[in-house]
C-alpha positions as CSV (number, residue, x, y, z in Angstrom):
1,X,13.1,-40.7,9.8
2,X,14.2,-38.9,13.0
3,X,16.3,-35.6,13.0
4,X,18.7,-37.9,15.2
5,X,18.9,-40.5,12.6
6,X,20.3,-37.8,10.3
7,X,22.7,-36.3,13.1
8,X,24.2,-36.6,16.1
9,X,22.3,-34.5,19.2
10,X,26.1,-32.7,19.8
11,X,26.0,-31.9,15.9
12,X,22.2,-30.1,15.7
13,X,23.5,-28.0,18.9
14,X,26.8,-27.5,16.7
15,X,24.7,-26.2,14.2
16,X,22.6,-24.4,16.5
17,X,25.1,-22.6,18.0
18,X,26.9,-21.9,14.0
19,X,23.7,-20.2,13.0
20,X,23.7,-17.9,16.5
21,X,27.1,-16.8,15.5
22,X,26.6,-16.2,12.0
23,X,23.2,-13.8,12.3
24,X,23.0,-12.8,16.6
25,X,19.9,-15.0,16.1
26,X,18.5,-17.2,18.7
27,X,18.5,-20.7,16.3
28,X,16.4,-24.0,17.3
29,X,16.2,-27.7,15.3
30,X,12.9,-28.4,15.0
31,X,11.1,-31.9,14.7
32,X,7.9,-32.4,12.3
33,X,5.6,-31.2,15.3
34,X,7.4,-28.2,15.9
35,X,9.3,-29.4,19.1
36,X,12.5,-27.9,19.8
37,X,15.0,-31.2,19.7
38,X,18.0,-29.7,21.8
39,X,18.0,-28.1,25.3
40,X,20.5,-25.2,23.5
41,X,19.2,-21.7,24.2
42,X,20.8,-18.5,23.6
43,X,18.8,-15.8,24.0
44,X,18.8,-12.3,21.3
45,X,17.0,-9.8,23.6
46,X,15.7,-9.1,26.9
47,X,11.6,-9.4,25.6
48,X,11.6,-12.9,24.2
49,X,12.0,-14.6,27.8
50,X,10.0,-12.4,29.2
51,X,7.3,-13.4,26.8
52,X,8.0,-17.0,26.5
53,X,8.3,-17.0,30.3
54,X,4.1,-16.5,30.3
55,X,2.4,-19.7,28.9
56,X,0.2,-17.6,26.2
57,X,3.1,-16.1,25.3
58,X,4.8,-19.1,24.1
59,X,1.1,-20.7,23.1
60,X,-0.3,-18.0,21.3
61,X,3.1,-15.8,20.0
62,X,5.9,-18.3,19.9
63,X,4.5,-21.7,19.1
64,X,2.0,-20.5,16.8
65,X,4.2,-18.3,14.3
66,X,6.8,-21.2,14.2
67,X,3.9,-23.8,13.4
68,X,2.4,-21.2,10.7
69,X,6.1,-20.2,9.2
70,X,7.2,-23.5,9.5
71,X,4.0,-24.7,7.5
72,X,4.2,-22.5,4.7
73,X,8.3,-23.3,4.5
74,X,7.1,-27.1,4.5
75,X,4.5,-26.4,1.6
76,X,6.7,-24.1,-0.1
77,X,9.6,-26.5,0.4
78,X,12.1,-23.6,1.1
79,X,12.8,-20.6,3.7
80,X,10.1,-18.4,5.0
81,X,10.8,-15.1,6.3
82,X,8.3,-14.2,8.3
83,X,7.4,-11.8,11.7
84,X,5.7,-13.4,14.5
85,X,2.5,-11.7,16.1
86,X,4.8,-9.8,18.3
87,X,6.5,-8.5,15.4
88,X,10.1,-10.1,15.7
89,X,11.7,-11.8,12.5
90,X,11.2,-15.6,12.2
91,X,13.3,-17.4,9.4
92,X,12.3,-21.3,8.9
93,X,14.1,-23.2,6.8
94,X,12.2,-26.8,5.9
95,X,14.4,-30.2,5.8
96,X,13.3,-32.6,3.2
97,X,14.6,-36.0,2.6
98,X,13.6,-36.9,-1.0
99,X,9.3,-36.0,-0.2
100,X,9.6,-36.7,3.3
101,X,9.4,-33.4,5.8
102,X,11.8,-34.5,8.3
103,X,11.8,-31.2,10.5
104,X,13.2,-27.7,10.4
105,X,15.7,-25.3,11.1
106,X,14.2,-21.6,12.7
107,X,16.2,-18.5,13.6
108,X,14.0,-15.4,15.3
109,X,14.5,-12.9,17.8
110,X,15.5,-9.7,16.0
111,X,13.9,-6.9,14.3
112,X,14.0,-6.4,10.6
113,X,15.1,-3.1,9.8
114,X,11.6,-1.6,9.3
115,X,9.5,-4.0,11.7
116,X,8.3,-2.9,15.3
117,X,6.9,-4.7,18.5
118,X,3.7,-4.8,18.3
119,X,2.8,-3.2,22.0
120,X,-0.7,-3.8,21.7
121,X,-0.7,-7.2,20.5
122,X,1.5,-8.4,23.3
123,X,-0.6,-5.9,26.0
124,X,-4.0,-8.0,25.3
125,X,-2.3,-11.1,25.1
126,X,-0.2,-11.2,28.3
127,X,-1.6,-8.7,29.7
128,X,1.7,-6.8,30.3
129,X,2.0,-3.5,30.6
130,X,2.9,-1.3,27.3
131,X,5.5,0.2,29.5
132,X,7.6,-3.2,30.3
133,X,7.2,-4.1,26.5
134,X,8.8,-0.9,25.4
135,X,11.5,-1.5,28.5
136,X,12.1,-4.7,27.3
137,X,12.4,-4.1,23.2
138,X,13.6,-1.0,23.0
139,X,17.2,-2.2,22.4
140,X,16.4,-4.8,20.0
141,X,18.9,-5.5,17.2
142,X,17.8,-4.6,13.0
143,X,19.0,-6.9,10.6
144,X,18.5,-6.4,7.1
145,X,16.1,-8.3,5.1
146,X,19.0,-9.0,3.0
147,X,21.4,-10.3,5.4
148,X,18.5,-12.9,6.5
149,X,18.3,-14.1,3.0
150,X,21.7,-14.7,2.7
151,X,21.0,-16.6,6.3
152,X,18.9,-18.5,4.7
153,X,20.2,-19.7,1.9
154,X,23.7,-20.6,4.1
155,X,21.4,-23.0,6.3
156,X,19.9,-24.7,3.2
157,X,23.4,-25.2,1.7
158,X,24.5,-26.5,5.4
159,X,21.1,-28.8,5.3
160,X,21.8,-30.4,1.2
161,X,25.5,-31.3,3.0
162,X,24.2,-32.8,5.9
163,X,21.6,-34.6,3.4
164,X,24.2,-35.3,1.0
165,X,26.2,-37.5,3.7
166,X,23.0,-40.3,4.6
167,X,21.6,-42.5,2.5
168,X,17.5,-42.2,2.5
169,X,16.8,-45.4,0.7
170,X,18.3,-47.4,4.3
């Protein structure tokens, strides 16, 4: 079953855009391969394009701490809070129907109160300069590792409703 089978395009970016609101995170619907399934974008910081903008930033940051979060949420079979290699929070919450992993719903883009950009990291893998990171993170948002908990737990309660209204025997 498809994400779309479940809801309406307009409804994921609904959703999308409720989560953003919420938490000031940048939130994406995920399919089982870790495709993003809407065009919405809205992004948290200044460093996140900038990184995404370089293909091993979104190859070797981006898509591989959503496939590894989103992994452990889909074994787990609940929310992951995670950093990415960069060091930014990354909150994956699975969607099951009955056994069946159908996709998931991610929120990233801040710092937690006691995480940090990892300059290095990002230096040797883009190869920019430690001096555009800091200009680019410095102003970063903290969030609470509380208030992405209780994130978390409003996006699974918003995921059993959604579930709740289909029927997964058709």
């Amino acid at each position: 079953m498809k994400l779309t089978d479940i809801l309406p395009m307009e409804q994921w970016v609904d959703f999308e855009k409720d989560i953003h609101e919420r938490s000031g995170l940048d939130a994406n619907v995920f399919d089982t391969n870790g495709i993003r399934i809407t065009e919405y974008k809205q992004w948290v910081n200044r460093f996140c394009p900038a990184v995404k903008a370089d293909n091993r930033g979104q190859s070797f940051i981006c898509a591989v701490a959503h496939m590894n979060i989103a992994e452990m949420a889909r074994q787990a079979g609940e929310a992951v809070i995670e950093e990415c290699d960069a060091g930014l929070l990354k909150l994956v919450v699975p969607i099951f129907i009955k056994d069946e992993f159908v996709g998931a719903v991610g929120a990233c883009g801040l710092l937690l109160e006691d995480g940090e950009i990892d300059t290095f990291m990002v230096n040797k893998t883009l190869g920019m300069p430690e001096e555009d990171i800091e200009a680019l993170s410095h102003d970063i948002p903290r969030t609470p590792q509380s208030d992405v908990e209780k994130l978390a737990g409003y996006i699974q309660e918003r995921i059993d409703k959604i579930l709740a209204g289909i029927n997964p025997s058709a």
